[in-house]
N, C-alpha and C positions, 0 to 999 in steps of 0.2 A: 504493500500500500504506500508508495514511494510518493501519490501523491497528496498525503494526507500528513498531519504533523498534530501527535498528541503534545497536549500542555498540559500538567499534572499542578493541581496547589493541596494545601490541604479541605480543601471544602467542594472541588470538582473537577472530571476529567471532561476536556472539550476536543472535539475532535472538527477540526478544520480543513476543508476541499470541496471541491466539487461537487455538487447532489448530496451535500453531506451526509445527512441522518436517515430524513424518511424515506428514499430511494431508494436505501440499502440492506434488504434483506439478510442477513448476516454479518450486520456489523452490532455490537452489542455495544450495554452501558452496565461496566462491570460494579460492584460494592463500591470503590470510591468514588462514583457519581452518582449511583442512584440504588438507595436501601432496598431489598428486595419487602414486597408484602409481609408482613407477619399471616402464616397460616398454618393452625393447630393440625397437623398431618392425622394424627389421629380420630380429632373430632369430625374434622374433614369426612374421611373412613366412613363414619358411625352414620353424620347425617347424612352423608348420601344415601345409604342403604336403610336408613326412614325415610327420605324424601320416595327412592323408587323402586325398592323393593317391594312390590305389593302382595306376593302371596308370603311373603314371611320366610323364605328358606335362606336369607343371610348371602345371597347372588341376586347382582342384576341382568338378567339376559331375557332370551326371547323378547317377546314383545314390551315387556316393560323397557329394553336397550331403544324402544321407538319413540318411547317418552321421553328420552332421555339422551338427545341428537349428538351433545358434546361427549359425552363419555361412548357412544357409538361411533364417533369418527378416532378416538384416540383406543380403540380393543386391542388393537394390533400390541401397542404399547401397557396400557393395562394390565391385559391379558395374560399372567405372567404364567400360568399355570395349564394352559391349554382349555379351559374349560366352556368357553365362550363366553365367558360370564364375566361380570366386574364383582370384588367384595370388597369391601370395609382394609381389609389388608391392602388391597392392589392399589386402591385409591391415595392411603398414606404412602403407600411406596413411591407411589407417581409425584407425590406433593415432594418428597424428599428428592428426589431424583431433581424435579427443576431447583429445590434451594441448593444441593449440590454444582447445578451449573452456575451459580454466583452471580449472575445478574439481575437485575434489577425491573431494566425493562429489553424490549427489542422493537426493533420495527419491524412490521406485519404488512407485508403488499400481497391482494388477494386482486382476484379478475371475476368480472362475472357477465356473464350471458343470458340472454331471454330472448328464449324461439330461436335460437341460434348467431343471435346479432347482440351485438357490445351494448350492455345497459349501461346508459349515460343518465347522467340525474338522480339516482338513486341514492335515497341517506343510508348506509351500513351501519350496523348496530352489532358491537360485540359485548352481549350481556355475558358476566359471570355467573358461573353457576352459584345459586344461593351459599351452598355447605361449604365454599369455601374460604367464605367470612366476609367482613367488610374492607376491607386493606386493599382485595382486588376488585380495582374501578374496572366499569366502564367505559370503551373506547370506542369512540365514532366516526365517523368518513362520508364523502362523497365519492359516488362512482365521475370517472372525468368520462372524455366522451367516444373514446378508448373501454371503458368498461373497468378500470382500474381505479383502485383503493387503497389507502393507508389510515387504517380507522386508530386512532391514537386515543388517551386520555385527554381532556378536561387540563387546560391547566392548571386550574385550581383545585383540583384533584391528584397534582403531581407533584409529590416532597417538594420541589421546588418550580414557582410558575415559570420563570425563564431556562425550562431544561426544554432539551429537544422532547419532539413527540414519541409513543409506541407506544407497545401494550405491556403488562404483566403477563408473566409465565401463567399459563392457569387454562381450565376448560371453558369454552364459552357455547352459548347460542348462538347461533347468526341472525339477523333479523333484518329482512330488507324492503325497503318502502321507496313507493314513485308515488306523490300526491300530483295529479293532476285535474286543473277545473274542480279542485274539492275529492276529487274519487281516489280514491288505493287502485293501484293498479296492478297491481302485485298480490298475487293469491294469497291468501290467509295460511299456507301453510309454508309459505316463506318467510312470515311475519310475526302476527299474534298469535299463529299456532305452529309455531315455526318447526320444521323436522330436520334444519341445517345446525349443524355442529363443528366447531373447530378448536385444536389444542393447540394453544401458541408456546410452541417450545422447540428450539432449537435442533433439536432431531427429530421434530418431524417432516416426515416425507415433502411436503409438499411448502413448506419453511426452507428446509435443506433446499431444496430444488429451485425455489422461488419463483413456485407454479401451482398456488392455491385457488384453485379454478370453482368456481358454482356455475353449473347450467343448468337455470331454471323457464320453466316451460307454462304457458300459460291454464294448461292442460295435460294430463294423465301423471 
């Protein structure tokens, strides 16, 4: 990154160039710029498997994983035991796994489609999932007219309001809206019953790749 020149003080790391921050999927903001969330790994665990474990058997799979979009896009990772399932264990192990990778936040660049053609206009909503406290905000975006997003925190929702944008490590809903002339134009199961799910964390697939793609369809 020859063309890029960290400045280190004690109170932040700035990273200076070209496209700097939100353009760069894989450039992070490690502990001495930006505290990660506080999130009880444990408790994490527990409420998830009250929130969507519905028949009581201590796993979330089959259909209840449909309720449940964010922890259905990240299984693969979860997943640790082959079961298809999420529990209370996997979920803390995941929380730990991102405070192991030390950052704080990352930039998030996602694409997305409707009917086959680049949704421009569109507000992106990355809700956290409830169990995993209040520390990880929500981060929001417009699609440009390319189909492309980098939904970030709030600045005043960000240890500090003059740090660059991203999101926290963490599982989210996606939630995506086109008001036009007053109307949603965007099915309800993209939205308010949203069935999109994504885990912003550094190995994931489509993170790593910096090819987080949604193609949504007005129909089936």
């Amino acid at each position: 990154m020859k063309k890029y020149q960290m400045i280190r003080n004690s109170h932040a790391t700035i990273l200076l160039g070209a496209s700097a921050i939100s353009l760069l999927a894989g450039c992070y903001f490690g502990p001495a710029a930006v505290k990660q969330p506080g999130i009880d790994a444990s408790r994490a665990g527990s409420l998830a498997i009250e929130t969507y474990d519905k028949d009581g058997n201590g796993v979330i799979s089959g259909t209840e994983l449909d309720q449940a979009p964010a922890l259905k896009a990240a299984l693969p990772r979860l997943d640790t035991n082959g079961d298809k399932g999420v529990s209370a264990d996997e979920v803390a192990e995941r929380v730990n796994a991102w405070k192991a990778m030390q950052s704080g936040m990352t930039s998030v660049r996602m694409h997305f489609r409707f009917n086959g053609q680049p949704l421009a206009g569109a507000t992106i909503t990355l809700e956290p999932e409830s169990f995993l406290g209040n520390e990880v905000k929500q981060a929001t975006g417009a699609t440009s007219q390319f189909g492309d997003a980098s939904p970030s925190i709030a600045p005043e929702d960000r240890p500090a309001p003059n740090l660059p944008g991203g999101a926290h490590f963490g599982l989210y809903k996606v939630r995506v809206s086109k008001v036009v002339n007053g109307r949603e134009t965007i099915p309800a199961r993209y939205n308010t019953e949203t069935t999109l799910g994504q885990e912003v964390s550094y190995d994931d697939p489509g993170m790593k790749g910096n090819n987080i793609t949604f193609a949504l369809k007005s129909e089936g």
